[in-house]
VEXBA-632847 format. One record per residue (C-alpha): x, y, z; residue in three letters. Coordinates in steps of 0.001 Angstrom, whole numbers, padded with zeros to 6 digits, always signed. Each point is the difference from the previous one (the first is absolute). Layout:
! residues N
XYZala...
This chain:
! residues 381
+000000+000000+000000unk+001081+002973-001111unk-001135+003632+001589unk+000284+003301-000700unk-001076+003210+000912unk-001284+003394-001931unk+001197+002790+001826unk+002476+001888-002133unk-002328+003061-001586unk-000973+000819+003996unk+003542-000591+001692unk+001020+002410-001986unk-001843+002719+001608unk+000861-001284+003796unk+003646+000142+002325unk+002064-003537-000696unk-001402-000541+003669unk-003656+000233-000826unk+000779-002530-002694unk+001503-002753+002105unk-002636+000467+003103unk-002612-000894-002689unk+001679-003092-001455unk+000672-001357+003182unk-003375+000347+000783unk-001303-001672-002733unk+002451-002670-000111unk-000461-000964+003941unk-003957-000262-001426unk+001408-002334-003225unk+002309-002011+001979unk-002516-001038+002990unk-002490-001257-002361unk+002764-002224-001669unk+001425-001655+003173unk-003461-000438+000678unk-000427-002291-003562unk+002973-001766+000414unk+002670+002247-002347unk+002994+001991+000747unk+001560+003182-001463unk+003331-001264-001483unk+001394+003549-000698unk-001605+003488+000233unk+000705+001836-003863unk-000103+003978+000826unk-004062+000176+000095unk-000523-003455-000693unk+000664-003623+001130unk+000742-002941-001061unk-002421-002915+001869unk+000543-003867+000302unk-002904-002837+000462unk+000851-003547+000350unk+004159+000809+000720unk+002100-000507+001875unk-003257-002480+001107unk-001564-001377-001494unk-004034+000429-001253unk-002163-002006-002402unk-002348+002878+000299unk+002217+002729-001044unk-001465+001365-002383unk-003204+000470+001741unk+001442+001415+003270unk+001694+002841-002801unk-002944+000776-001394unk-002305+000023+002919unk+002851+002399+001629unk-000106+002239-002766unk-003316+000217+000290unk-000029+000935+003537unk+002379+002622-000685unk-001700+001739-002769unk-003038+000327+002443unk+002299+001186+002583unk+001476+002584-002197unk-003421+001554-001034unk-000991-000027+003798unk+003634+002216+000520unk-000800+002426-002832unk-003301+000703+000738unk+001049+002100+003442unk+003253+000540-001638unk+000629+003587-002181unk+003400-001911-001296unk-001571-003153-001640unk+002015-002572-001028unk-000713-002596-002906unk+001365-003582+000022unk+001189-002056-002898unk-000086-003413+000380unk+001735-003040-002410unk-000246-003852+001064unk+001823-002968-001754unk-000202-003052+001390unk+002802-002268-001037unk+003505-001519+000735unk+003028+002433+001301unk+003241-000641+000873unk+000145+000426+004051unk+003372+000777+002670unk+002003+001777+001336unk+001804+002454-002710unk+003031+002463+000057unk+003419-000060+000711unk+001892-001529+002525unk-000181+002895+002156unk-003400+000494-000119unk-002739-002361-001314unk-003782+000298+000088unk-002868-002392-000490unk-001935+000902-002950unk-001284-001340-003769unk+000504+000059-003132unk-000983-001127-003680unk-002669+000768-001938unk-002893-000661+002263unk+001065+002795+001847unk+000847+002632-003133unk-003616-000859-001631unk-001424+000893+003235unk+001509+003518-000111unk-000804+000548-003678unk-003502-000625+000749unk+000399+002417+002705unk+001120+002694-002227unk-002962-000809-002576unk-002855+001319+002655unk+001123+003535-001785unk-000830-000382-003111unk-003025-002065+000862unk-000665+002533+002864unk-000681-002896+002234unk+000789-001140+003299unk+000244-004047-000126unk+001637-002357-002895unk+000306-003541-000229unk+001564-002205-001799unk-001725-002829-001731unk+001780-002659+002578unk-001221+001703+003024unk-003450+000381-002315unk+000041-003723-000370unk+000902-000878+003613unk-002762+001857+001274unk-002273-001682-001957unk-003795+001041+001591unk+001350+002569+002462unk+001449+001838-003218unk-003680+000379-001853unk+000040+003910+000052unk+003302-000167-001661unk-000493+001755-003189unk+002162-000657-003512unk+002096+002479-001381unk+001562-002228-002538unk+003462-000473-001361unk+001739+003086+001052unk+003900+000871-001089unk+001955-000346+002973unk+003292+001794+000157unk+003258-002125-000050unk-002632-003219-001389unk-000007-000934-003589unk-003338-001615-000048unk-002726+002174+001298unk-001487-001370+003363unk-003986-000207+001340unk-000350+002419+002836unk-003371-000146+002119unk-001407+002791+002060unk-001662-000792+003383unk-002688+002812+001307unk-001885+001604-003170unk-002931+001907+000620unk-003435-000229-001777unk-002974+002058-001138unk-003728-000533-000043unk-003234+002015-000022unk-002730-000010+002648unk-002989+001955-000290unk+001593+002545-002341unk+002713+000649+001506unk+003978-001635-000155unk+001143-001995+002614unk+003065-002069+001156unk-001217-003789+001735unk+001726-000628+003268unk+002242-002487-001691unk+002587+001885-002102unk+000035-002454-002862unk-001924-000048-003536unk+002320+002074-001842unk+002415-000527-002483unk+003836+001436-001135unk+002229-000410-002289unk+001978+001131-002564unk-000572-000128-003900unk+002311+000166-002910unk-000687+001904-003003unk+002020-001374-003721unk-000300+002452-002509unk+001875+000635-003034unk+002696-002041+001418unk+001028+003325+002755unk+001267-001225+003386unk-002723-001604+002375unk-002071+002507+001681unk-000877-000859+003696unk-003191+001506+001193unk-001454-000712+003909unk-004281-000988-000305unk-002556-000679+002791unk-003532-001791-000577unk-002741+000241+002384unk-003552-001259-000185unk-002497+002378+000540unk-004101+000109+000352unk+000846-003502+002135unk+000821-000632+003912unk+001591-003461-001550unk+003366-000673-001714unk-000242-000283-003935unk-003581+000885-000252unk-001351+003438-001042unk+001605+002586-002438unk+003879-000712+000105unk+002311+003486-000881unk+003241-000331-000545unk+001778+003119+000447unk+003985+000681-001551unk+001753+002063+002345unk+002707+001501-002011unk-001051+000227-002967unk+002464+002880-001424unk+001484-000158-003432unk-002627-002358-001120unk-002094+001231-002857unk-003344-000156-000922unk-000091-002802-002111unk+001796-001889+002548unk-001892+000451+002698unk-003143-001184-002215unk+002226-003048-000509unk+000647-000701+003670unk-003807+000650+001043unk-001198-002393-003258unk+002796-002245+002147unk-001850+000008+002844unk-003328-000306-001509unk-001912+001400+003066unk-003012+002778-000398unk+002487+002851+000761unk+003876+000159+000429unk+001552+003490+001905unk+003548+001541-001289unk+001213+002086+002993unk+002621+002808-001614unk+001260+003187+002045unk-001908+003158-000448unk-000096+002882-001989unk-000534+002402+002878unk+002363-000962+003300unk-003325+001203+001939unk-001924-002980-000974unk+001253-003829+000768unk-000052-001860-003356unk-000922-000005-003282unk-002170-003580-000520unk-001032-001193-003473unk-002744-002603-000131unk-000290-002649-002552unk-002973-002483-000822unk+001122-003034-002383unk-000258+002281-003201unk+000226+003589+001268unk+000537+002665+001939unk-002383+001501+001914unk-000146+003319+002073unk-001484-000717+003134unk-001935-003059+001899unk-000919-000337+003654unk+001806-003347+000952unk+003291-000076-001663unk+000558+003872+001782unk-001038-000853+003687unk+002063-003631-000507unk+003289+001873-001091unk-000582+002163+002791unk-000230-002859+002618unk+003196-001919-001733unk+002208+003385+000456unk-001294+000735+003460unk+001225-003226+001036unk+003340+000163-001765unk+000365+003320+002175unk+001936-000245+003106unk-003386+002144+001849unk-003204+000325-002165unk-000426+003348-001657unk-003266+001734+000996unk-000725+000584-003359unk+001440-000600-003445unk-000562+001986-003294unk+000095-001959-003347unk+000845+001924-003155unk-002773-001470-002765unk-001043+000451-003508unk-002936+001453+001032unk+000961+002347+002904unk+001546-000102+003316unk-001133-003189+002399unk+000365+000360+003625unk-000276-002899+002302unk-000660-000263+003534unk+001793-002906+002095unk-001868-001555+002512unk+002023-001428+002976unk+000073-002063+002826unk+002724+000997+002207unk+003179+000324-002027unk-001249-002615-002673unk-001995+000531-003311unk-003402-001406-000397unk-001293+001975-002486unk-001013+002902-002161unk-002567+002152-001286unk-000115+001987-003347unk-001408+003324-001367unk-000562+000265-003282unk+001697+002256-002185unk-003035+001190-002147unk-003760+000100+001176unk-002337-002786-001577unk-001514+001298-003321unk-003373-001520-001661unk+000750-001106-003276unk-001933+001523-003207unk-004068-001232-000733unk-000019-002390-003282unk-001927-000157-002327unk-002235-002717-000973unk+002046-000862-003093unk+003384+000425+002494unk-001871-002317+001996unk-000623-002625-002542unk+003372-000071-001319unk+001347-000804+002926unk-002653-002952+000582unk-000139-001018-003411unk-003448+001176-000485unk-001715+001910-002292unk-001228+004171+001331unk-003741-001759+000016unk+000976-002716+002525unk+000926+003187+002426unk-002952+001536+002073unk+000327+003096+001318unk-003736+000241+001652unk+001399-002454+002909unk+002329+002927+001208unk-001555+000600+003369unk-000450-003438+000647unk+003819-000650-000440unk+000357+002474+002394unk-001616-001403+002731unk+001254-003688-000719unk+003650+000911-000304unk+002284+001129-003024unk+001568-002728-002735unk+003472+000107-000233unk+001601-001207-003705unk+003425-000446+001637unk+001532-000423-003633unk-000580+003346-001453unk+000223+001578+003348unk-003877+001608-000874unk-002945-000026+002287unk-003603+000495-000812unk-001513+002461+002539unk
């Protein structure tokens, strides 16, 4: 196990002293919930450490005592931040797999400790939890040893690893999901549902493209039911016609492109795509890419405003303590009626004939309820 800590952008406003009280906090936090699961720190690595299960004992459950740690400590960690005004975000990497174990250095001074490459894929996954702005990677051993206990683990394919040939299948452990209750977006109590990964785009045979994408379900309070949205989250230097490509790819009702914005003022700029086209506003894909960056933030904004194609689209997170559970939308233009048909408008689009339409049944239509003709996007008042 491999663990790390993001503190750099903040120590660099506070004394040297300021820095180490809050490590050592932390860590004496980190380390009691190991000893507690059966591992030991084998070296502290500036704001990191490097943590053993199963050596020098050792444990046919290793790799479950690491993960159930880790666990732990994430939960620990939010617990610390939230009365905290310094928090502090873990990375964790587990690989579960042989080392080479003793005592190491020179005759004057030796120290037990491990090596191989067990212990170097560990820390590379460590490092990954930046790009993938996650907290907890597995590999697929420790995926495979876990067996049942690992069923939130989520995919993120064959990633390049650096200093590996081959790329390597990393798993994330603690995703968060999205449904819809009663009109409104909410998080279930068990952070699961959603899914990560990374995509790569070929195109005129220009270097692979990496872009990071999140799918949630929505109008469900069940995994994979619903309206599923997947929503790219750096989708810069992609073009039009690519991002059609990717969101014909995914082959859900809508697909979000998250760029930066034109004005600093305003959060992002988000493009949303239906199989074919592009479209300039709808309800769900906005208040779901609202939910997915609110929980990507270290706090949850209070509100975030979405540069559209048809105006300016502010969103309202809702909360629960420090966590996101959901959002609520204004629309950027007021509702308008559409234009009255006419009777042969009418038939066209019903593949009648203009004496087939009656017009005396007006007022009754009125009372019963208005037809929709979804196709032509017409309705007879």
């Amino acid at each position: 196990m491999s663990i790390s800590e993001v503190s750099h952008a903040a120590a660099r406003s506070r004394s040297p002293q300021d820095v180490v009280d809050r490590l050592d906090g932390a860590f004496a936090v980190l380390v009691e919930i190991l000893d507690r699961h059966g591992g030991i720190v084998n070296k502290f690595l500036g704001d990191g450490f490097l943590a053993l299960f199963g050596a020098p004992f050792e444990a046919a459950d290793a790799a479950h005592r690491a993960v159930d740690a880790a666990r732990e400590m994430l939960e620990a960690m939010n617990s610390i931040n939230a009365a905290s005004s310094w928090p502090l975000q873990i990375g964790i990497g587990i690989h579960f797999g042989e080392v080479v174990a003793g005592n190491i250095g020179s005759p004057r001074r030796k120290e037990y400790t491990v090596i191989g490459d067990t212990v170097n894929f560990a820390a590379r996954l460590e490092s990954l939890n930046k790009e993938f702005n996650s907290q907890l990677l597995i590999s697929a051993a420790v995926r495979d040893a876990l067996d049942e206990a690992g069923s939130d683990a989520v995919s993120l394919g064959e990633v390049a690893i650096r200093g590996y040939d081959q790329p390597m299948t990393v798993w994330q452990l603690g995703v968060s999901a999205l449904s819809l209750h009663q009109g409104n977006w909410h998080a279930p109590a068990a952070l699961d549902d959603a899914i990560r990964g990374v995509f790569r785009l070929r195109r005129n045979r220009r270097p692979q493209m990496q872009r990071r994408y999140i799918t949630v379900d929505v109008f469900t309070d069940r995994a994979f039911g619903g309206n599923p949205l997947a929503v790219v989250l750096d989708a810069g230097g992609l073009s039009t016609a690519q991002m059609q490509a990717i969101a014909s790819e995914f082959n859900y009702s809508e697909t979000t492109f998250v760029l930066p914005p034109q004005d600093p003022t305003h959060d992002a700029q988000v493009r949303i795509f239906t199989v074919n086209r592009e479209i300039p506003f709808a309800g769900h894909p906005n208040v779901g890419t609202a939910f997915v960056l609110a929980t990507q933030a270290a706090k949850p904004p209070a509100r975030l405003r979405f540069e559209e194609k048809a105006g300016l689209v502010p969103v309202e997170i809702l909360t629960d303590g420090d966590r996101a559970v959901g959002a609520e939308l204004t629309a950027p233009q007021p509702l308008g009626k559409l234009a009255r048909l006419t009777a042969e408008q009418a038939a066209a689009c019903l593949s009648l004939t203009a004496a087939d339409i009656r017009n005396d049944l007006a007022s009754a239509a009125n009372r019963l309820g208005r037809v929709a003709i979804s196709g032509r996007g017409a309705r007879l008042a």
